[in-house]
C-alpha beads as a LAMMPS data file, in Angstrom:
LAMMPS data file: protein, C-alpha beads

301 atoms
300 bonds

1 atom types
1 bond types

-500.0 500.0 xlo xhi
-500.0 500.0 ylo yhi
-500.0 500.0 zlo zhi

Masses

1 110.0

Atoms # bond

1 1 1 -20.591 4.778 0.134
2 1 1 -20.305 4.405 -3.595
3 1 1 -19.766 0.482 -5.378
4 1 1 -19.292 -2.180 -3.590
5 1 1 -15.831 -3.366 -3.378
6 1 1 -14.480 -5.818 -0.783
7 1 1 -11.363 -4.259 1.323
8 1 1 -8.786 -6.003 2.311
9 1 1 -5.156 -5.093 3.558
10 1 1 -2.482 -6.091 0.850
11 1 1 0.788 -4.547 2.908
12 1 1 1.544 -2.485 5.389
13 1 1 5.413 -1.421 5.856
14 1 1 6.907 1.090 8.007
15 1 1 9.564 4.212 7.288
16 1 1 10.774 6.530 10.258
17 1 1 7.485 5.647 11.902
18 1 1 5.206 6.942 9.045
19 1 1 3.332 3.622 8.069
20 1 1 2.363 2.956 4.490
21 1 1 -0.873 0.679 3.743
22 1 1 -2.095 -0.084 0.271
23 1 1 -5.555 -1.818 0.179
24 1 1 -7.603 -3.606 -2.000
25 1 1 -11.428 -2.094 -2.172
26 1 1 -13.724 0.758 -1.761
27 1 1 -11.888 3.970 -0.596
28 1 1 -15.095 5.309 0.927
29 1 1 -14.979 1.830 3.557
30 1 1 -11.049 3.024 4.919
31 1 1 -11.081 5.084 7.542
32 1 1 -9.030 8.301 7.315
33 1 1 -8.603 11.736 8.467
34 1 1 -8.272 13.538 4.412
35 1 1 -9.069 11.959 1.083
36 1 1 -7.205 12.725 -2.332
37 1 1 -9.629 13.540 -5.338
38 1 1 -7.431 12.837 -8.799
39 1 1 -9.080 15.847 -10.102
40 1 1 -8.371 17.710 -13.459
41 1 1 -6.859 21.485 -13.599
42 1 1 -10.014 22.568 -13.975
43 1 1 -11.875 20.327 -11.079
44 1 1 -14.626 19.640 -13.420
45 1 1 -15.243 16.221 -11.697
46 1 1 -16.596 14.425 -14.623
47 1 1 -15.665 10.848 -14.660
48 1 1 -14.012 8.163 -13.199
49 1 1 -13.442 8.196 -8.908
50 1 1 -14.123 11.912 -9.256
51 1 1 -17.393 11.955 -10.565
52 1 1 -18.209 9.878 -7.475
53 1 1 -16.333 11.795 -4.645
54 1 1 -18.521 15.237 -6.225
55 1 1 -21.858 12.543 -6.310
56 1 1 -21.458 12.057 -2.919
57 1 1 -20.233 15.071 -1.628
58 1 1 -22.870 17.247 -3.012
59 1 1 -23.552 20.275 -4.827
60 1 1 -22.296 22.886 -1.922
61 1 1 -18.473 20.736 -2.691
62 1 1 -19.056 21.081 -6.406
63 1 1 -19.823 25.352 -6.505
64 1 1 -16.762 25.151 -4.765
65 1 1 -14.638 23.401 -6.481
66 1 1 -15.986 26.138 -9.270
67 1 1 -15.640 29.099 -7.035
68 1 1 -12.203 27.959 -6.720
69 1 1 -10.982 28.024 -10.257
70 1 1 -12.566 31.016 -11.680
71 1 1 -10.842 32.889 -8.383
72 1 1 -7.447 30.967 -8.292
73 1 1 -7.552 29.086 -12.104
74 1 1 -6.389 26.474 -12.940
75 1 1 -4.227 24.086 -10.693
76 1 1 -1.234 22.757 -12.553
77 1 1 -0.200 19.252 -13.074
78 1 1 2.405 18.166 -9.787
79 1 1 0.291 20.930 -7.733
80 1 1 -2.513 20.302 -5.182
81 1 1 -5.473 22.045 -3.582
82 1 1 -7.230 21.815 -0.290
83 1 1 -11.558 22.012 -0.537
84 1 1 -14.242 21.594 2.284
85 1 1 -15.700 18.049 1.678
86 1 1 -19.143 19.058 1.646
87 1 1 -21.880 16.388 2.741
88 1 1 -18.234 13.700 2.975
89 1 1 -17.913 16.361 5.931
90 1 1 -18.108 13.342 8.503
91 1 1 -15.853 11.296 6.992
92 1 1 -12.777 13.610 6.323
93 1 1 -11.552 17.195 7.327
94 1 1 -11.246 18.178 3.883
95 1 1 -10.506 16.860 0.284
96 1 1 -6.922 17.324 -1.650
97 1 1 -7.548 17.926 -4.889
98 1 1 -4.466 16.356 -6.875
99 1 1 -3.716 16.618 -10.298
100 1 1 -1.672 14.257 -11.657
101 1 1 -0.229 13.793 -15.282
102 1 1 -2.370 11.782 -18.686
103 1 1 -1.205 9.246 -20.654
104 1 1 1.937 7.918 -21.289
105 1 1 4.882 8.237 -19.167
106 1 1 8.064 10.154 -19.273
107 1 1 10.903 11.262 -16.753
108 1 1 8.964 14.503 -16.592
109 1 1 5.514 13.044 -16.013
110 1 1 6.587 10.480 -13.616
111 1 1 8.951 13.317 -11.770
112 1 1 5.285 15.282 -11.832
113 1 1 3.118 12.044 -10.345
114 1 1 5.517 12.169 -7.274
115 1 1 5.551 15.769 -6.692
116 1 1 1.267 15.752 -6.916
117 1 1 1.443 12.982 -4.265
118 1 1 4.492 14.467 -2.237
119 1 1 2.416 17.700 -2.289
120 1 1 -0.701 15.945 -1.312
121 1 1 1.223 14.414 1.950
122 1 1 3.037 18.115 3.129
123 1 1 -0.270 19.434 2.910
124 1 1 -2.205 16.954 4.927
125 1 1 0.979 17.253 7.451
126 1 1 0.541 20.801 7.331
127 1 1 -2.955 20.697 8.280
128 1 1 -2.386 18.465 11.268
129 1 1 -3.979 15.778 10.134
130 1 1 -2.579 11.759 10.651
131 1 1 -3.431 10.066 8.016
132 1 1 -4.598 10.460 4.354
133 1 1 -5.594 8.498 1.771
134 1 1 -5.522 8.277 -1.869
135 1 1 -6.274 5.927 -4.805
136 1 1 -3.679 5.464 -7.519
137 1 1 -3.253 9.173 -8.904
138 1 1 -3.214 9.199 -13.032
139 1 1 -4.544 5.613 -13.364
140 1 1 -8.359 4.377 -14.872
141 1 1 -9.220 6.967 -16.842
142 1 1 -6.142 8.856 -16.810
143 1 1 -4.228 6.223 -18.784
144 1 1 -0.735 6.444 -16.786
145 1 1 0.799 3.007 -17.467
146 1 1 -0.225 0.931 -13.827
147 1 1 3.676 -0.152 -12.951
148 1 1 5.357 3.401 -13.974
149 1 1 2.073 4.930 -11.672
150 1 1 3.054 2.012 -8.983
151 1 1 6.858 3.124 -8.717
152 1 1 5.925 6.840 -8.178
153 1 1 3.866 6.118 -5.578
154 1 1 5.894 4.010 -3.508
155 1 1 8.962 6.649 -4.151
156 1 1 6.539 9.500 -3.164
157 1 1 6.066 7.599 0.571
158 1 1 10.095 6.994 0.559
159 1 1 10.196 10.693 -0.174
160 1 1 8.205 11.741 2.209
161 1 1 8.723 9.467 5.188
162 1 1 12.541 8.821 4.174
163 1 1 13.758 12.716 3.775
164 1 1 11.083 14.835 5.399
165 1 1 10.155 12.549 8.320
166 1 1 14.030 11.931 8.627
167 1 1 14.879 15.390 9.645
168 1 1 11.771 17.183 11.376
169 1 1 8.834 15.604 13.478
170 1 1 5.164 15.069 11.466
171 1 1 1.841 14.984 12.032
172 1 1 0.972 12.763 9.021
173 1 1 1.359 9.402 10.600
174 1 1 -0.355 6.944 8.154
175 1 1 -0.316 6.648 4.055
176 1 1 -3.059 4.629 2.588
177 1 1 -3.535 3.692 -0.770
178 1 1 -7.017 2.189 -2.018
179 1 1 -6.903 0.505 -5.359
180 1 1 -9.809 -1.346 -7.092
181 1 1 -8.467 -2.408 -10.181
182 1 1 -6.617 -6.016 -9.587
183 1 1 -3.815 -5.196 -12.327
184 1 1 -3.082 -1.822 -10.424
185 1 1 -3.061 -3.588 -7.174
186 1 1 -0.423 -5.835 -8.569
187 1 1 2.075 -3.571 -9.699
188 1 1 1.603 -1.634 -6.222
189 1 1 2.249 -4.637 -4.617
190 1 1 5.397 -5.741 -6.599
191 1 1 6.606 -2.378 -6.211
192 1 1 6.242 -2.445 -2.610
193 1 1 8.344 -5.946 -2.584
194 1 1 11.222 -4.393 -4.392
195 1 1 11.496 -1.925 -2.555
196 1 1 11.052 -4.027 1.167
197 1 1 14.568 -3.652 2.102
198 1 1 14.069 0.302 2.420
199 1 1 11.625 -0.293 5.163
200 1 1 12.309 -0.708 8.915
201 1 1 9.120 -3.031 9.030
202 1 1 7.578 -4.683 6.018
203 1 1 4.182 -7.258 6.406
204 1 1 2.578 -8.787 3.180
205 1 1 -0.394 -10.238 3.367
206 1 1 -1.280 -10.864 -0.253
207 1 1 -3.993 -9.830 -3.037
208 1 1 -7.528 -10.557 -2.972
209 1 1 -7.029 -13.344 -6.095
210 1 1 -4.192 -15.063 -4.266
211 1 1 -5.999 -15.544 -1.293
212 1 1 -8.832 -16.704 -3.198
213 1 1 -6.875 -19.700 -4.617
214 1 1 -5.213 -20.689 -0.909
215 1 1 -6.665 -22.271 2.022
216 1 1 -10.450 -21.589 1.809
217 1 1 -10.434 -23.465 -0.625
218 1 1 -7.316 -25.936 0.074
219 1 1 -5.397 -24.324 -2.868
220 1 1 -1.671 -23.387 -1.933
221 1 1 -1.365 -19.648 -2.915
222 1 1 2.193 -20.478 -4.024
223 1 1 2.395 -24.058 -5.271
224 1 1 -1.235 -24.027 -6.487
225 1 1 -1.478 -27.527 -5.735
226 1 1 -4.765 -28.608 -3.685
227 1 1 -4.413 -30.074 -0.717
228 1 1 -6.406 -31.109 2.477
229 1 1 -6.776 -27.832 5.284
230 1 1 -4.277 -29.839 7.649
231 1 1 -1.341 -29.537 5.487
232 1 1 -1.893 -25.713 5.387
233 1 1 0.232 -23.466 7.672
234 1 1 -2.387 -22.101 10.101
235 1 1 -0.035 -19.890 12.067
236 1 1 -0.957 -15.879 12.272
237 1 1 2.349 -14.819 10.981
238 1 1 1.760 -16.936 7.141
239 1 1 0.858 -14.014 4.849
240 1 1 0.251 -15.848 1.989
241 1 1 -1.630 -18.965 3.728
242 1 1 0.854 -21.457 2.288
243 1 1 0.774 -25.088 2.459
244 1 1 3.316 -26.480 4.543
245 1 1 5.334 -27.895 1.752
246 1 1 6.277 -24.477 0.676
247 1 1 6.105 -22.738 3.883
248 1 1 9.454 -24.988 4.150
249 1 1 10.837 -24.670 0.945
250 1 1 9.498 -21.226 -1.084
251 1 1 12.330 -19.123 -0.948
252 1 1 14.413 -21.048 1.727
253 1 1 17.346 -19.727 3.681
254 1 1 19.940 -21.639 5.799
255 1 1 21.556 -20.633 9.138
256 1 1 25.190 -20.191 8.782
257 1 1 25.406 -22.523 11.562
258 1 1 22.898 -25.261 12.184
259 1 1 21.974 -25.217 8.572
260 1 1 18.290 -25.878 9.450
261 1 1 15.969 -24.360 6.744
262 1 1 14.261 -20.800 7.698
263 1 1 10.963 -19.920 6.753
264 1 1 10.641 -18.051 3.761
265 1 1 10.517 -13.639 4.162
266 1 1 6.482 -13.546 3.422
267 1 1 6.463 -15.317 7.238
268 1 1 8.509 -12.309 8.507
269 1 1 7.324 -9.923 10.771
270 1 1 10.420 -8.062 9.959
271 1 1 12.426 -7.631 6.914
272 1 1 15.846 -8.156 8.765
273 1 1 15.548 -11.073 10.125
274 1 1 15.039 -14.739 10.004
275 1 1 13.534 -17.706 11.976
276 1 1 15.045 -21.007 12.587
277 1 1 13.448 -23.995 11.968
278 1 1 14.936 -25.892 15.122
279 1 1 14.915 -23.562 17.715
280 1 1 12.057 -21.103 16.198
281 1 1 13.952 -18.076 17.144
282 1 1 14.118 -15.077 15.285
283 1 1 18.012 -13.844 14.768
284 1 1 19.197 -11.288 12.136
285 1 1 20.619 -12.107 8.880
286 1 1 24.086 -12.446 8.613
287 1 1 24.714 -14.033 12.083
288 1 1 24.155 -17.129 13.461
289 1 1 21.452 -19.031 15.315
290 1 1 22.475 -19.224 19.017
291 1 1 21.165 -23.075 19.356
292 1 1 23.909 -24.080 16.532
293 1 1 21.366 -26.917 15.518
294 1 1 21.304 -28.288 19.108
295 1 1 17.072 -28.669 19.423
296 1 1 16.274 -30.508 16.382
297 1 1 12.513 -30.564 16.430
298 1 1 11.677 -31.316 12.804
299 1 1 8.462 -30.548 11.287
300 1 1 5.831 -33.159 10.274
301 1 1 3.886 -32.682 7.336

Bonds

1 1 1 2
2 1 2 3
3 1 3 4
4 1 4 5
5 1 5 6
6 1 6 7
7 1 7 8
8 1 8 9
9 1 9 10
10 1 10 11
11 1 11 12
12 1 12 13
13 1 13 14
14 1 14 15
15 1 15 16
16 1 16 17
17 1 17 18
18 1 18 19
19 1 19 20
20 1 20 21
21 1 21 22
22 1 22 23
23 1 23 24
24 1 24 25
25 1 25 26
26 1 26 27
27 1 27 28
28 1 28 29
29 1 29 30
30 1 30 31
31 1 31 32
32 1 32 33
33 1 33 34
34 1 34 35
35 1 35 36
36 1 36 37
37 1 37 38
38 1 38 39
39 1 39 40
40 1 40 41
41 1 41 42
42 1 42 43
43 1 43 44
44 1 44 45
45 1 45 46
46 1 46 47
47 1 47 48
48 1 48 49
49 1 49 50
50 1 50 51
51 1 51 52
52 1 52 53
53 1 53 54
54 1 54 55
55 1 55 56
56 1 56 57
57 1 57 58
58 1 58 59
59 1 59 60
60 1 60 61
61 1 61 62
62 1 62 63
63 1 63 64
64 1 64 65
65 1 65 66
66 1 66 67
67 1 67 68
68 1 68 69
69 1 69 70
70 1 70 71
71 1 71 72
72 1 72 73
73 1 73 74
74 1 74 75
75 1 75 76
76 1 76 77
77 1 77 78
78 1 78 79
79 1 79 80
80 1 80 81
81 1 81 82
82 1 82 83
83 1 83 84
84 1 84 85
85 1 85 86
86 1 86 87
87 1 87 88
88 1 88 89
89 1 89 90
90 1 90 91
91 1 91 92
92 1 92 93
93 1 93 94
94 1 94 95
95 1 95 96
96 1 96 97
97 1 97 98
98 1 98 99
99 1 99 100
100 1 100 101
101 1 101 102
102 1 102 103
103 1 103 104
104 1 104 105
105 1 105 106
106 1 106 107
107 1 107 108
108 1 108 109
109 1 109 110
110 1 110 111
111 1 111 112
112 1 112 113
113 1 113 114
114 1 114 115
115 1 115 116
116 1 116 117
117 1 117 118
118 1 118 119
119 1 119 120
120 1 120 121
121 1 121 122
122 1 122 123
123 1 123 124
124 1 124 125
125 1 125 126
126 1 126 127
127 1 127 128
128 1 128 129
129 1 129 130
130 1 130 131
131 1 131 132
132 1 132 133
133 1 133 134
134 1 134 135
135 1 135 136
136 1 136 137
137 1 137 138
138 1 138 139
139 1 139 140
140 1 140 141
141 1 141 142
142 1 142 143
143 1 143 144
144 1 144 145
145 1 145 146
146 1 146 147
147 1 147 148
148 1 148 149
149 1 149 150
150 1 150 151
151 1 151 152
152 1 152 153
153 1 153 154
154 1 154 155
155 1 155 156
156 1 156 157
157 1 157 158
158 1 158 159
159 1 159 160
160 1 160 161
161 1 161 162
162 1 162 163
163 1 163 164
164 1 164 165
165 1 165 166
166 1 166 167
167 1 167 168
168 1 168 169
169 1 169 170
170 1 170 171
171 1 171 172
172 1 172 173
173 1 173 174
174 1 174 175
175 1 175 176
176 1 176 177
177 1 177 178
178 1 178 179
179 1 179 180
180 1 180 181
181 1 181 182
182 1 182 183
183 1 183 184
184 1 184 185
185 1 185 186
186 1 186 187
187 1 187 188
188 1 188 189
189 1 189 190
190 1 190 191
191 1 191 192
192 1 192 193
193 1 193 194
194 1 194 195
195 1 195 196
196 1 196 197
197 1 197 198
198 1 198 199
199 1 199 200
200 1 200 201
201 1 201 202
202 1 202 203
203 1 203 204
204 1 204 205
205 1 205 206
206 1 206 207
207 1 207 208
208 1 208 209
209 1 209 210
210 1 210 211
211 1 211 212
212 1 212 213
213 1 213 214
214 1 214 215
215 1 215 216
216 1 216 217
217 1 217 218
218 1 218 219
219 1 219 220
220 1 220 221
221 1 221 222
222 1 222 223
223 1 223 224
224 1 224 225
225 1 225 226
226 1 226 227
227 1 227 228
228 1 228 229
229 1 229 230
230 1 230 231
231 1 231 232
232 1 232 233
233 1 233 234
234 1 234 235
235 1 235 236
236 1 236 237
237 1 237 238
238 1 238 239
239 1 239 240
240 1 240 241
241 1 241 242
242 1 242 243
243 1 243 244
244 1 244 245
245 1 245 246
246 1 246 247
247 1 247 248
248 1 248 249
249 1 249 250
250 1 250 251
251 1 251 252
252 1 252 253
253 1 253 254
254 1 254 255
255 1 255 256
256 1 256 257
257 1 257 258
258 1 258 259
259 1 259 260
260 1 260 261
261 1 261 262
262 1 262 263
263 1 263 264
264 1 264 265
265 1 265 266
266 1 266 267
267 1 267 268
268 1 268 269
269 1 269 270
270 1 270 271
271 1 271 272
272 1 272 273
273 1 273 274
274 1 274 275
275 1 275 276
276 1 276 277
277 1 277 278
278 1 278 279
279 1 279 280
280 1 280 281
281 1 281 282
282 1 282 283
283 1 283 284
284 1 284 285
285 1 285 286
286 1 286 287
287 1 287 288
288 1 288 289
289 1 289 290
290 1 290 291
291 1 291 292
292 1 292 293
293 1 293 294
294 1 294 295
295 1 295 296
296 1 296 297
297 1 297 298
298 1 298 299
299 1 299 300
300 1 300 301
């Protein structure tokens, strides 16, 4: 459905067992249970990821989108509506219909952006439904500056999975974003990073134009330095598919103990701990490794 766009996963992180995914790609390729529609107040669907969500949804979705303002109005800025997704009817149970703020941002607007997305999430959760998804709300057309846009929606998942998951059981069990604009991905994905030590599990697995300069074509994704596919780390858990130079040195840790050097956090599994390069056991951070740099098995590059 709609443009091509390769998907691909750029993180996936985990908050009082609500997961949070942000992807790189068509929207229409990701599975899910509800979509988000950045509409306008008026749900006029006339450019930009709207025009294609009423394109493909047909013209029963559109006269209702209609019916619905001139019996309701308009839907304010920070408030959401639930429609029938017309001929995207076998795709998801319905479409939220979110409507975010324009231009530049403020405290107000960006307090507005979370509550549209916030809102979005309650009522996907109130529906029943386990998992939504949702490009990035106020960006493309809508002109919201891509890192302010990135922080709201990464706060709006905290909000939701940090307080409202904290203290009641939910149906909404997954969070998706879908973002085809590579700037926008970035700041999503920085965002995310900042924010890693909030989450009880945290995976990167890196853009689409990192992973196009790394080990397809023997480019390091963080050295940038070319070098032949056996002095790549090959192992499932390297995110970034780093050459084994940096694998060993980006962002290097000691044990308190052995002082053997630990792989750097994009090889972790999970934010809160750390692997050591003797023994390769995982311990947590702050503690010691329990082989105290006993098994020395050094790695050959």
């Amino acid at each position: 459905m709609g443009e091509t766009y390769p998907v691909s996963k750029i993180l996936s992180a985990v908050l009082n067992s609500i997961t949070l995914e942000i992807y790189e790609g068509n929207i229409f390729d990701i599975e899910a249970d509800i979509l988000v529609n950045p509409a306008n107040d008026r749900l006029e669907n006339s450019g930009g990821l709207a025009k294609i969500v009423r394109d493909l949804a047909g013209d029963e979705y559109e006269e209702e989108c209609r019916n619905y303002c001139a019996t309701k109005g308009s839907i304010k800025p920070g408030y959401v509506a639930l429609t029938k997704s017309g001929k995207l009817s076998a795709y998801y149970s319905g479409i939220i219909q979110a409507v975010g703020p324009i231009g530049n941002a403020s405290r107000e607007s960006s307090n507005i952006l979370v509550s549209t997305l916030v809102n979005s999430f309650k009522l996907a959760d109130e529906h029943k439904l386990a998992t939504i998804i949702s490009p990035g709300i106020s960006t493309g057309i809508y002109g919201y500056p891509n890192e302010e846009a990135a922080k709201c929606h990464i706060a709006a998942f905290i909000i939701f999975a940090g307080q409202i998951a904290a203290i009641r059981q939910t149906n909404l069990k997954c969070i998706k974003y879908a973002l085809i604009n590579p700037e926008v991905s970035k700041c999503f994905a920085n965002e995310a990073m900042k924010k890693n030590n909030v989450f009880q599990v945290f995976q990167y697995y890196g853009l689409q134009v990192e992973r196009g300069m790394s080990i397809l074509n023997s480019l390091c994704a963080a050295c940038k330095q070319s070098y032949e596919i056996k002095d790549f780390e090959l192992s499932s858990n390297c995110c970034k598919q780093l050459c084994k130079y940096c694998v060993y040195s980006f962002r290097m840790q000691k044990c308190s103990v052995c002082q053997g050097a630990l792989l750097c956090y994009e090889q972790h599994p999970f934010y809160n701990h750390s692997l050591c390069r003797y023994c390769s056991n995982f311990y947590s951070k702050g503690s010691s490794c329990k082989c105290r740099g006993q098994q020395k098995t050094q790695v050959k590059f």
